[in-house]
ZABA-347569 format. One record per atom (N, C-alpha, C, O): residue in three letters; x, y, z. Coordinates in steps of 0.05 Angstrom, whole numbers, padded with zeros to 5 digits, always signed. Layout:
// ZABA-347569
ALAXYZ;...
END
This chain:
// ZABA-347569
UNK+01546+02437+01845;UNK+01569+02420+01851;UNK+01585+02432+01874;UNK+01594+02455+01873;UNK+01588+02413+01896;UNK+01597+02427+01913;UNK+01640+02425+01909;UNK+01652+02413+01891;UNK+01651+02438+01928;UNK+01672+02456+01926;UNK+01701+02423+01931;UNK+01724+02421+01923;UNK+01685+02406+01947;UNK+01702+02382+01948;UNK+01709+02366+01920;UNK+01728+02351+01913;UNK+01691+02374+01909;UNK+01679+02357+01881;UNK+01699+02376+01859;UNK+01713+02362+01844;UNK+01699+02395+01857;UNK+01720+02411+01843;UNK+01757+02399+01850;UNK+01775+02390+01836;UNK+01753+02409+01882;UNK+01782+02400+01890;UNK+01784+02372+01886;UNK+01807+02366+01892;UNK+01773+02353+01879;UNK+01787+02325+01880;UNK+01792+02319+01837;UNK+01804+02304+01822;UNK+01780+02334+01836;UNK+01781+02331+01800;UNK+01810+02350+01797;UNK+01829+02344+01782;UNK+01810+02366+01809;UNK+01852+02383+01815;UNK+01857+02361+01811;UNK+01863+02350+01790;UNK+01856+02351+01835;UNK+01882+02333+01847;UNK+01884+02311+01826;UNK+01905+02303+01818;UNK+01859+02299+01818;UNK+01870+02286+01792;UNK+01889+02289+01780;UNK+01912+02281+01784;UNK+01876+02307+01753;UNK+01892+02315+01737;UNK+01917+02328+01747;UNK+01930+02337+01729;UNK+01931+02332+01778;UNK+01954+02339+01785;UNK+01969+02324+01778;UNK+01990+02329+01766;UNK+01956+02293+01788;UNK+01979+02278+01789;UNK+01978+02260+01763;UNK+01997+02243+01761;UNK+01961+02262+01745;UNK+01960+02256+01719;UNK+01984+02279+01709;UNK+02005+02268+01703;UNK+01983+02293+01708;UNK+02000+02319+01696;UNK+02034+02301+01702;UNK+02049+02303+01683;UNK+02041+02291+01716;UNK+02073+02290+01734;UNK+02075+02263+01710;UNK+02098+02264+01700;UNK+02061+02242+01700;UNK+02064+02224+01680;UNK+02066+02229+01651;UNK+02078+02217+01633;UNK+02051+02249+01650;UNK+02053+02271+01628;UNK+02073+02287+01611;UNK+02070+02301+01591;UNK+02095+02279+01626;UNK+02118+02305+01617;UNK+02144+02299+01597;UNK+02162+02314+01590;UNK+02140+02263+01587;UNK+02164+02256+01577;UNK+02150+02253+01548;UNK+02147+02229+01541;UNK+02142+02271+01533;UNK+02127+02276+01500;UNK+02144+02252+01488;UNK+02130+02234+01479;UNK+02170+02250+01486;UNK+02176+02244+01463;UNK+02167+02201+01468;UNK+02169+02185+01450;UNK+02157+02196+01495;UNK+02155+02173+01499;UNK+02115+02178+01496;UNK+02100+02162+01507;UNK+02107+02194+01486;UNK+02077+02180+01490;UNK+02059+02168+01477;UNK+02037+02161+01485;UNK+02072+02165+01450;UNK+02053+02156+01436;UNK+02064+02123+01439;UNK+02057+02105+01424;UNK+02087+02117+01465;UNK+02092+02084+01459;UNK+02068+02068+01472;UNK+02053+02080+01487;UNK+02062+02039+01468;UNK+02040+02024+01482;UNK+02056+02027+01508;UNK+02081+02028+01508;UNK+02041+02028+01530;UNK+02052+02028+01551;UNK+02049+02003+01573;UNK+02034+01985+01564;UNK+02059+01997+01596;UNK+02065+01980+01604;UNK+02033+01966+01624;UNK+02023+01944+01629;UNK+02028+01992+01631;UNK+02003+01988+01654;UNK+01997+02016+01647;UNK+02012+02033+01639;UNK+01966+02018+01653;UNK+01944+02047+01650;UNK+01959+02065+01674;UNK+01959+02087+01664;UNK+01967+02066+01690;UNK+01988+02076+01706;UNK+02008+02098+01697;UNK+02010+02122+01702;UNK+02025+02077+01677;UNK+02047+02091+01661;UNK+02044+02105+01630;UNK+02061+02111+01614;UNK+02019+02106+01630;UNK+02008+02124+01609;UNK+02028+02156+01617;UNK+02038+02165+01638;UNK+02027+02167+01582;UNK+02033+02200+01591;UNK+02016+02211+01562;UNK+02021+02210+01538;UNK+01992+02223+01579;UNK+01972+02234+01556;UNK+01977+02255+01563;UNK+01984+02263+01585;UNK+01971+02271+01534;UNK+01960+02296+01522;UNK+01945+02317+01547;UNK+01924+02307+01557;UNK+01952+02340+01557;UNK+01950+02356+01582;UNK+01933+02381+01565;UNK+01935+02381+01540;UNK+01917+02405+01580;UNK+01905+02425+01581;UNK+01931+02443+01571;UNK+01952+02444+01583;UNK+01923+02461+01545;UNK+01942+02477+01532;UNK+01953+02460+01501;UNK+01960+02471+01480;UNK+01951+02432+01506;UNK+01969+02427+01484;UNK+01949+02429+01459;UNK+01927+02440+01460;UNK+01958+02418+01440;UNK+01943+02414+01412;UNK+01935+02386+01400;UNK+01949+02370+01388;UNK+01908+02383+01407;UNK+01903+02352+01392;UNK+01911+02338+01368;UNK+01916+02350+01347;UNK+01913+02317+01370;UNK+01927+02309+01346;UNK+01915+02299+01331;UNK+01895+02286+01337;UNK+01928+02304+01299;UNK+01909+02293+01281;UNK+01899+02258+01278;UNK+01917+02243+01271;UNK+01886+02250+01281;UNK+01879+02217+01276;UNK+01854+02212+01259;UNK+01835+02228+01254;UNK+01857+02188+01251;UNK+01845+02170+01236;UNK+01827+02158+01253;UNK+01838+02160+01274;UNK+01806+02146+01257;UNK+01781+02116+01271;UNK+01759+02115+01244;UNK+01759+02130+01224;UNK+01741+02095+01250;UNK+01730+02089+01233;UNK+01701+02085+01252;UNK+01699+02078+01275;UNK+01675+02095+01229;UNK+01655+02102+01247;UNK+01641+02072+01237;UNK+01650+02056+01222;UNK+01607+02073+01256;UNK+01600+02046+01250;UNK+01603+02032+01231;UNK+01612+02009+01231;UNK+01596+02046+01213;UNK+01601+02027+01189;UNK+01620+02011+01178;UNK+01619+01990+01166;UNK+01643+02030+01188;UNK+01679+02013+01182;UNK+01680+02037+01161;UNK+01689+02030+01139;UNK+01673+02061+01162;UNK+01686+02076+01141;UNK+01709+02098+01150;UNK+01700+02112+01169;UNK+01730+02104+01145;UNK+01741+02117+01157;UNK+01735+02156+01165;UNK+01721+02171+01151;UNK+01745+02163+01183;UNK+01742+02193+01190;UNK+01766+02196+01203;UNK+01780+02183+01217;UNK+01766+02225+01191;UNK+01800+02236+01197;UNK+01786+02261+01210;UNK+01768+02276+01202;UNK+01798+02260+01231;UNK+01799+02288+01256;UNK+01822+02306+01255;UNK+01841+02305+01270;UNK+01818+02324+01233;UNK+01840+02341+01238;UNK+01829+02375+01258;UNK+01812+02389+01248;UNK+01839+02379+01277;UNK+01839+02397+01300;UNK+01838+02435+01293;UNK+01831+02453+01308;UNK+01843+02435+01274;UNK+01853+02457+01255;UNK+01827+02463+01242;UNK+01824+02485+01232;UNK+01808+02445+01242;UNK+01783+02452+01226;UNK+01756+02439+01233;UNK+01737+02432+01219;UNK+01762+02438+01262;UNK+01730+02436+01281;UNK+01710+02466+01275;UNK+01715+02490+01272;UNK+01686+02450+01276;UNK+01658+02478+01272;UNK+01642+02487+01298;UNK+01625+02504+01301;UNK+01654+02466+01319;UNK+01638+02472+01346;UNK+01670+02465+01366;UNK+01691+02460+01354;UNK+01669+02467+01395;UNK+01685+02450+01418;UNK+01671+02428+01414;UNK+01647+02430+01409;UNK+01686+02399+01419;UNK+01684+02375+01431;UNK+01688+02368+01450;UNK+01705+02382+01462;UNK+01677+02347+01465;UNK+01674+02333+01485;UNK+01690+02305+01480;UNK+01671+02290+01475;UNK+01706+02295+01479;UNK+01718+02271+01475;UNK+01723+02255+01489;UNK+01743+02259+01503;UNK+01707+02230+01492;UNK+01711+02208+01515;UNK+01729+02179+01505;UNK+01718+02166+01488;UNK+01749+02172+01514;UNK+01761+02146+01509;UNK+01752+02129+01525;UNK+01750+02135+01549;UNK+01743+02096+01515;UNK+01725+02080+01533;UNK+01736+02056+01529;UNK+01747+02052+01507;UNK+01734+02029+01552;UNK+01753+02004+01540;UNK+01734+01992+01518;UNK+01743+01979+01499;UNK+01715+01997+01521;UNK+01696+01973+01505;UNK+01665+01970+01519;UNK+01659+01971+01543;UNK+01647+01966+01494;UNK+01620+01951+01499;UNK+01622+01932+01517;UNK+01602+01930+01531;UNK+01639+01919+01520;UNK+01648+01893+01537;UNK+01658+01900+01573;UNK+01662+01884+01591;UNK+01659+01929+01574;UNK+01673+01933+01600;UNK+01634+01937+01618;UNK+01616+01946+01604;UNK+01631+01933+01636;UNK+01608+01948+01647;UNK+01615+01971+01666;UNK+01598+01984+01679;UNK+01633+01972+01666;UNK+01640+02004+01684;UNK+01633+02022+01661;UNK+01616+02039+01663;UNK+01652+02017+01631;UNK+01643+02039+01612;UNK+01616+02040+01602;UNK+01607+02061+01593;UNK+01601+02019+01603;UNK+01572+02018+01599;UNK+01558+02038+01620;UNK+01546+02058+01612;UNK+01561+02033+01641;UNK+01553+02046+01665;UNK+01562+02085+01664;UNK+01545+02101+01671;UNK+01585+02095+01655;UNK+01594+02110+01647;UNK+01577+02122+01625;UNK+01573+02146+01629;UNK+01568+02113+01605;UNK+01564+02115+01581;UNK+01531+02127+01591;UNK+01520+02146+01579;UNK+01521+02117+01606;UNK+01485+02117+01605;UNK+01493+02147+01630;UNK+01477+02166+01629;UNK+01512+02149+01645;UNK+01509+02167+01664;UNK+01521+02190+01651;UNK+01513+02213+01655;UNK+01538+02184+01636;UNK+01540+02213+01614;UNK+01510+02228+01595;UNK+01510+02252+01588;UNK+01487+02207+01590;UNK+01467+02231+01591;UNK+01460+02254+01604;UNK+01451+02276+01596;UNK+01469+02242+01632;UNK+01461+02271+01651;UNK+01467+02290+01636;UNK+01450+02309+01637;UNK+01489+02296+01618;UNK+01496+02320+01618;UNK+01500+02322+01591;UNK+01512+02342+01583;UNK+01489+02304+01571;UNK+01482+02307+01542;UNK+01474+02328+01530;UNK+01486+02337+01510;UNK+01447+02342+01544;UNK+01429+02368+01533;UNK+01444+02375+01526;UNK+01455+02377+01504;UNK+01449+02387+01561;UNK+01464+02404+01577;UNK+01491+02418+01549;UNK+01491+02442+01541;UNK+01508+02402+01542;UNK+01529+02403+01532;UNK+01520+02401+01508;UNK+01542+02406+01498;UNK+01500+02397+01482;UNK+01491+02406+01463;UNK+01482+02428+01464;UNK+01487+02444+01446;UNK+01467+02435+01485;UNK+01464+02463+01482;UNK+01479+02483+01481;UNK+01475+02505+01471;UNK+01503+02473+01495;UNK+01530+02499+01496;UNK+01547+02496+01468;UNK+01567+02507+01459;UNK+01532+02479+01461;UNK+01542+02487+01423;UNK+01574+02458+01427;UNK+01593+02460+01412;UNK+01572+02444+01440;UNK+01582+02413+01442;UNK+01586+02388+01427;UNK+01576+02369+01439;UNK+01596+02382+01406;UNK+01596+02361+01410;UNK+01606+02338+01411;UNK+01630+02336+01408;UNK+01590+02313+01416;UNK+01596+02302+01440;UNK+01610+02267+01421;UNK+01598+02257+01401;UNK+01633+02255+01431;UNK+01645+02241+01421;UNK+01658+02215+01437;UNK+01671+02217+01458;UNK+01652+02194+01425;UNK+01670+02163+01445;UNK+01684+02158+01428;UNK+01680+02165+01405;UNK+01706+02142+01437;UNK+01727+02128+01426;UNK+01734+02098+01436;UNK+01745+02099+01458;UNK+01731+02075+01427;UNK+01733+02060+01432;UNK+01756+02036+01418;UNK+01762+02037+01394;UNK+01767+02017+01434;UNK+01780+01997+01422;UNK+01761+01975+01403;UNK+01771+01968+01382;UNK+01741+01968+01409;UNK+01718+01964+01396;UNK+01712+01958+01360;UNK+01700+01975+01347;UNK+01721+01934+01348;UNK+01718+01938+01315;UNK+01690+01956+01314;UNK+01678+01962+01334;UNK+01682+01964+01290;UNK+01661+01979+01272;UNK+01635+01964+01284;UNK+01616+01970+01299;UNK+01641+01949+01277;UNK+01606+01929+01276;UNK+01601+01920+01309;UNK+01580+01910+01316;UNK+01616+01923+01323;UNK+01614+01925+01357;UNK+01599+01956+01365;UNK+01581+01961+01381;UNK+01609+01966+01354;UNK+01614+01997+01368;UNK+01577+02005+01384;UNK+01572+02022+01401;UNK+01560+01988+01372;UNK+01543+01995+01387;UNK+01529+01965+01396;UNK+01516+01966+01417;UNK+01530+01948+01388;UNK+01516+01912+01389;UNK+01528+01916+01417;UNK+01516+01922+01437;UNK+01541+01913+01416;UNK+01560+01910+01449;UNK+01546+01923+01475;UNK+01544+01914+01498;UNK+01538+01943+01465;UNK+01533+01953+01488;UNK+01502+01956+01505;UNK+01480+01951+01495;UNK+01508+01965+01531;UNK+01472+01954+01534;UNK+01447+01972+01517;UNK+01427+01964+01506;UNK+01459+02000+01519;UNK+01442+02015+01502;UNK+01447+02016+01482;UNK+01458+02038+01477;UNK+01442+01995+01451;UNK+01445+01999+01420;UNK+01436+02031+01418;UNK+01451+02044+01404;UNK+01418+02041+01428;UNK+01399+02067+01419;UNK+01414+02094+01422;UNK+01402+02114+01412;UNK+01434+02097+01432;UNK+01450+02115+01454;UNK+01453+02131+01428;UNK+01451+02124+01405;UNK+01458+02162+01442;UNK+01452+02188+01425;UNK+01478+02184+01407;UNK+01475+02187+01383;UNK+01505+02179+01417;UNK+01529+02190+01421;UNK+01540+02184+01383;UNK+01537+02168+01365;UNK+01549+02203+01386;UNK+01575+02197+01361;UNK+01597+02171+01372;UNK+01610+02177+01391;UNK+01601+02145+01362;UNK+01614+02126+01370;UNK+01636+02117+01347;UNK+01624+02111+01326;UNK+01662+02115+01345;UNK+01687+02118+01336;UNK+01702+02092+01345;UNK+01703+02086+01369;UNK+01716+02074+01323;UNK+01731+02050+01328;UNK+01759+02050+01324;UNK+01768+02053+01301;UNK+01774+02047+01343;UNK+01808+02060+01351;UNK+01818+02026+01346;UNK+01838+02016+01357;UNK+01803+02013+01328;UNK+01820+01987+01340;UNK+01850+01988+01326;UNK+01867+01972+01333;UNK+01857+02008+01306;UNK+01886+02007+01296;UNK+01906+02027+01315;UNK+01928+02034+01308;UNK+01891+02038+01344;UNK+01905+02053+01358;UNK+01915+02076+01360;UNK+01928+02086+01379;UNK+01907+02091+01330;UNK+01918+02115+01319;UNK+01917+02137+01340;UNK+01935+02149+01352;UNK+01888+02139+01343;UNK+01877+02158+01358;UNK+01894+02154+01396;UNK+01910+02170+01406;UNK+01885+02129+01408;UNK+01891+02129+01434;UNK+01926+02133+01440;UNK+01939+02141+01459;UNK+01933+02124+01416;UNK+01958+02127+01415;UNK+01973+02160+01420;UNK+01988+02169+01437;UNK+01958+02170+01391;UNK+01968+02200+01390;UNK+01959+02214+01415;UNK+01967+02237+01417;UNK+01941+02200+01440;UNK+01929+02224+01459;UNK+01946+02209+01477;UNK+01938+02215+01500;UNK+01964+02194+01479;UNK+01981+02181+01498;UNK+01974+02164+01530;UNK+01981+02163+01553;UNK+01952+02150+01510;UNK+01930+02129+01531;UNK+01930+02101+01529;UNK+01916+02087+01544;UNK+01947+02092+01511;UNK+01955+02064+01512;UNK+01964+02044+01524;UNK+01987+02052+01530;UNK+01962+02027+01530;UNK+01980+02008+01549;UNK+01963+01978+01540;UNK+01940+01973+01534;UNK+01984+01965+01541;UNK+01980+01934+01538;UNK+01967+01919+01565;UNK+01972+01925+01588;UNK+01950+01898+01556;UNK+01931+01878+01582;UNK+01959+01848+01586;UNK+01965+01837+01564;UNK+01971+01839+01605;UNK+01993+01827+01606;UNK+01981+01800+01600;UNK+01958+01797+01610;UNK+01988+01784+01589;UNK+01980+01763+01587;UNK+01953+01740+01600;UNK+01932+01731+01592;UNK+01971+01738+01629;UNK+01953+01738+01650;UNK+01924+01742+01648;UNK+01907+01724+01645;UNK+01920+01771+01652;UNK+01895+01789+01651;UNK+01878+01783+01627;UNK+01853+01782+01630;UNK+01892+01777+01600;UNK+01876+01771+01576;UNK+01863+01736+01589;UNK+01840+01729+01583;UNK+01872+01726+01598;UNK+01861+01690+01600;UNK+01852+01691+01626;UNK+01851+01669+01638;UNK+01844+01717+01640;UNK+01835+01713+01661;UNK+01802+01730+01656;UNK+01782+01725+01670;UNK+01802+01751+01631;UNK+01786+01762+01615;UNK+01773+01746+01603;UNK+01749+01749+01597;UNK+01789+01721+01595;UNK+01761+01696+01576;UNK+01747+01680+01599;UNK+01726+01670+01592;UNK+01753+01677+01623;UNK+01741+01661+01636;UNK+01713+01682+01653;UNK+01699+01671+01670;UNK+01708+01710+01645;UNK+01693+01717+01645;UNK+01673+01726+01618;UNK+01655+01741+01615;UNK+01685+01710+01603;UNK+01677+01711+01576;UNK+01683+01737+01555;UNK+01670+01742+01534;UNK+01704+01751+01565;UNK+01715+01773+01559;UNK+01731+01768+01535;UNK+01753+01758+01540;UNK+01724+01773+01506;UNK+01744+01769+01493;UNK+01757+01788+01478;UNK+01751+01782+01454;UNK+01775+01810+01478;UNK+01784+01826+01473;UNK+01793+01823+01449;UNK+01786+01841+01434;UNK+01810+01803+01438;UNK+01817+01804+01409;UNK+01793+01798+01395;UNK+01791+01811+01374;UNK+01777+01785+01400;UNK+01745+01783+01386;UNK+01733+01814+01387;UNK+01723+01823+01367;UNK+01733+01832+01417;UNK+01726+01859+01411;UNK+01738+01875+01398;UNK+01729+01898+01394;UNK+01758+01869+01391;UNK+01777+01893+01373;UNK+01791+01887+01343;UNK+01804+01901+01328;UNK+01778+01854+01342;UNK+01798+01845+01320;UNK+01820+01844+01314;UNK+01831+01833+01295;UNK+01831+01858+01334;UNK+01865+01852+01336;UNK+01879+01832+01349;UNK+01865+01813+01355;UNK+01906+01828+01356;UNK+01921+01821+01373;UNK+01930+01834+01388;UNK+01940+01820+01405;UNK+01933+01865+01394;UNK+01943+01878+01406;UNK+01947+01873+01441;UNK+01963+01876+01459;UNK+01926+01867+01436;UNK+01915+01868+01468;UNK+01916+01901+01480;UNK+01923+01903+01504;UNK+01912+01920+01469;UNK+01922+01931+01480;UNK+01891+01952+01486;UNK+01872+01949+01471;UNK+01888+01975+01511;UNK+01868+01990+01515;UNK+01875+02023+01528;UNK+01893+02027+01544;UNK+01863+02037+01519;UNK+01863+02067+01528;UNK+01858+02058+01566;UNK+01846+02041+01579;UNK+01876+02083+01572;UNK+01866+02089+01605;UNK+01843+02101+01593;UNK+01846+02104+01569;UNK+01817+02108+01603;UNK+01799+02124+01602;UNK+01803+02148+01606;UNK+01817+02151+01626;UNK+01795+02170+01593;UNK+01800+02189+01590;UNK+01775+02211+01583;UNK+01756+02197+01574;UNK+01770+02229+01583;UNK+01758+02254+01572;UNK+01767+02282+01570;UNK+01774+02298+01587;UNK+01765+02283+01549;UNK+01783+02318+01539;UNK+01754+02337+01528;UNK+01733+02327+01520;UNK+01762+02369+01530;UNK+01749+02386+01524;UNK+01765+02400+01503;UNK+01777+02419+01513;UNK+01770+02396+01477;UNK+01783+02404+01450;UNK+01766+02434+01445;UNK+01742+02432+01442;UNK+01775+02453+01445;UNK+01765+02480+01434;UNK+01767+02481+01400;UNK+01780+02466+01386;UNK+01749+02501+01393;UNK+01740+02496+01368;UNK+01758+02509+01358;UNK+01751+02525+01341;UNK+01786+02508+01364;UNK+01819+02519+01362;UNK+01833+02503+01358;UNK+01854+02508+01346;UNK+01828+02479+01367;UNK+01832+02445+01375;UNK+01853+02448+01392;UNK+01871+02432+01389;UNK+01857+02468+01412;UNK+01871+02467+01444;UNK+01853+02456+01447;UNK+01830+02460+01438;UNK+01869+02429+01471;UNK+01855+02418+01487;UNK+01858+02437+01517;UNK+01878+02444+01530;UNK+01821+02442+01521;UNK+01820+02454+01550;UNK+01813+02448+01573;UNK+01815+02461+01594;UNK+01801+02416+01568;UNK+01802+02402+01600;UNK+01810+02370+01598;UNK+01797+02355+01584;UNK+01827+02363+01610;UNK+01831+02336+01614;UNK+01827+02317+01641;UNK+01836+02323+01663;UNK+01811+02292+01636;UNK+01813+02271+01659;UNK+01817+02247+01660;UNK+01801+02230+01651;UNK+01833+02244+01668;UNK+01856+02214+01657;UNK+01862+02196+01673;UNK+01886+02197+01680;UNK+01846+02175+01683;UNK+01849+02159+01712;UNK+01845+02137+01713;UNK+01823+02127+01710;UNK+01877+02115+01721;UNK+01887+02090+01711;UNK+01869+02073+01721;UNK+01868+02050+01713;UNK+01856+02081+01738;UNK+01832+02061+01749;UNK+01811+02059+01736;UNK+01796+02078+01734;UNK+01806+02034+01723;UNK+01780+02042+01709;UNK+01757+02044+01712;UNK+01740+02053+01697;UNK+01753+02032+01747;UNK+01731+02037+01757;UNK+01724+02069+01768;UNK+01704+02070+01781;UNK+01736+02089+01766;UNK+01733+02113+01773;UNK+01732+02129+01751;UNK+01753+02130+01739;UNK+01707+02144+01740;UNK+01709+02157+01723;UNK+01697+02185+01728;UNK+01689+02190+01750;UNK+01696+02206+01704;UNK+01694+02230+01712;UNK+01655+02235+01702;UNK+01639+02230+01685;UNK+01657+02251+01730;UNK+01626+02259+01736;UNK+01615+02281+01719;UNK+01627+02301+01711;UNK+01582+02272+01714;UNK+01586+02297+01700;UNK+01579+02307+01702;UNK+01568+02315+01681;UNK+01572+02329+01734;UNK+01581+02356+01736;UNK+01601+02371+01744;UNK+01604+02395+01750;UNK+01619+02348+01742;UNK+01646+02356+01735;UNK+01653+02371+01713;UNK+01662+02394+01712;UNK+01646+02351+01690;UNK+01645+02360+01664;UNK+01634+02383+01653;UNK+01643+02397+01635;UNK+01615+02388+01665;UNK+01602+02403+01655;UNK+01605+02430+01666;UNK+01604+02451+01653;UNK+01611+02425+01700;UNK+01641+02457+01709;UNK+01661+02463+01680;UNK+01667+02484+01668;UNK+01667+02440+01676;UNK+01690+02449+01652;UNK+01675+02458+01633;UNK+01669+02482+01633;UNK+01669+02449+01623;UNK+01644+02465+01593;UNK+01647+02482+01593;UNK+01663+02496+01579;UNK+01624+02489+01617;UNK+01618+02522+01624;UNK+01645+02539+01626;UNK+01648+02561+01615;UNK+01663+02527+01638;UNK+01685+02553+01643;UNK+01704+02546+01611;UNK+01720+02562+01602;UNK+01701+02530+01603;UNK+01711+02542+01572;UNK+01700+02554+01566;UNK+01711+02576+01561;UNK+01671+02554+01563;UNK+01654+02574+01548;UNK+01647+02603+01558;UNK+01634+02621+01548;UNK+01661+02600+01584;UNK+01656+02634+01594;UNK+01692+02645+01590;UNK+01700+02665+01601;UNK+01716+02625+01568;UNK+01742+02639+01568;UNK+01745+02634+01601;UNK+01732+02651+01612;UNK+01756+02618+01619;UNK+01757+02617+01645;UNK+01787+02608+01648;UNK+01802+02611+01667;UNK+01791+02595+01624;UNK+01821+02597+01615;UNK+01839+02624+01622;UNK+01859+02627+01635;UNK+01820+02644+01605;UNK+01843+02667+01592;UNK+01842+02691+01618;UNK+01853+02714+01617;UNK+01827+02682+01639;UNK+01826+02710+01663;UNK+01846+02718+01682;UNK+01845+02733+01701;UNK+01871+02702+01671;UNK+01891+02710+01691;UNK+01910+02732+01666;UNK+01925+02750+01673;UNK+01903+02726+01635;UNK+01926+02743+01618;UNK+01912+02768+01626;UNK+01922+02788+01638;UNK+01870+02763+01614;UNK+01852+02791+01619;UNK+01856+02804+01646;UNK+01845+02826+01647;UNK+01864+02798+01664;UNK+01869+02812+01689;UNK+01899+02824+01691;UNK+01902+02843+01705;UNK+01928+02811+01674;UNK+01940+02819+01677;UNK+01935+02846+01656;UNK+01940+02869+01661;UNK+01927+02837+01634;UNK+01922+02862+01617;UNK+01915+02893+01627;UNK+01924+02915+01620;UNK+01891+02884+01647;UNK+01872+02898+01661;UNK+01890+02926+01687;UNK+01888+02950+01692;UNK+01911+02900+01698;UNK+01930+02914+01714;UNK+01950+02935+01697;UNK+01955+02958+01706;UNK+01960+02927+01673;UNK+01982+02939+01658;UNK+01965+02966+01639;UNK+01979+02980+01624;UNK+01942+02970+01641;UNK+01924+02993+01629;UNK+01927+03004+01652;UNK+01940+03025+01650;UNK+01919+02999+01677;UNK+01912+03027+01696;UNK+01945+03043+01701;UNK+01947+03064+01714;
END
């Protein structure tokens, strides 16, 4: 991965970080994927509720992970950018099981969608249904589709309260976090566009430098200085 490819994944999350900073507003639905303020590198994941294919529920509490996760928030079976997303995240499937990973989607998506929907039914992934918001909510990725956008979504045959069973209207910015098996979250990428998503040897820079502590080399160096 070359060195441009690092610096433009900064500058992301830079300016993701500056939306970030008003906690006590993030778990509200938000106005546009824009005005999202998610969950940043250092904090602590939060506990939530989704329900896996079946419609049975699973509770993620952070406090009692057995490996790091990989956690991806996606609009839907129904989006083809996240479809497209979804098949290009194999690249780096092994890759990230082997580093002792694993690997997780989150979707607006009812139970019985979570995989019909999408082009690959077969797909490796652990797949999770947010349609009561718990989850996108607590990572501070919510925002409402304006009216408009929903009746401009059926005339492409888009039907979102049919994909989610709700009314909400409402969808995660896309997102991907690296949760330590501490449940600090150690890498975040959070980008209101939904046609831009994160690469994955991007991701997989991050992996690796969780897994080599790439975090902790500025305390181990100060340590290092205050011994001699």
């Amino acid at each position: 991965m070359n060195k441009f490819t690092i610096a433009w994944a900064a500058i992301i999350l830079s300016a993701t970080s500056a939306t970030a900073l008003a906690a006590e507003t993030r778990t509200d639905i938000h106005a546009s994927a824009d005005q999202v303020q998610p969950l940043l590198p250092g904090m602590t994941a939060p506990d939530f509720t989704v329900r896996d294919v079946a419609g049975q529920p699973f509770d993620f509490q952070p406090g009692q992970m057995d490996k790091p996760l990989v956690l991806t928030f996606f609009r839907g079976g129904w989006c083809p950018y996240c479809n497209l997303h979804l098949a290009e995240m194999r690249l780096a499937e092994k890759q990230l099981k082997e580093m002792g990973f694993d690997i997780w989607f989150i979707s607006i998506d009812k139970p019985e969608l979570l995989l019909e929907s999408l082009n690959d039914p077969n797909i490796g992934y652990t797949i999770y249904s947010d349609s009561s918001l718990q989850a996108t909510r607590a990572f501070g990725l919510a925002f409402r589709l304006d009216d408009a956008l929903v009746k401009k979504y059926l005339t492409y045959n888009i039907d979102v309260e049919k994909a989610s069973g709700e009314t909400h209207h409402v969808l995660p910015a896309p997102a991907t976090y690296i949760i330590g098996s501490d449940g600090i979250i150690n890498f975040a990428y959070i980008n209101p566009d939904y046609k831009v998503r994160l690469h994955p040897d991007v991701l997989l820079a991050a992996a690796k430098a969780y897994q080599n502590g790439a975090d902790q080399r500025i305390v181990e160096r100060r340590n290092q200085a205050i011994k001699k």
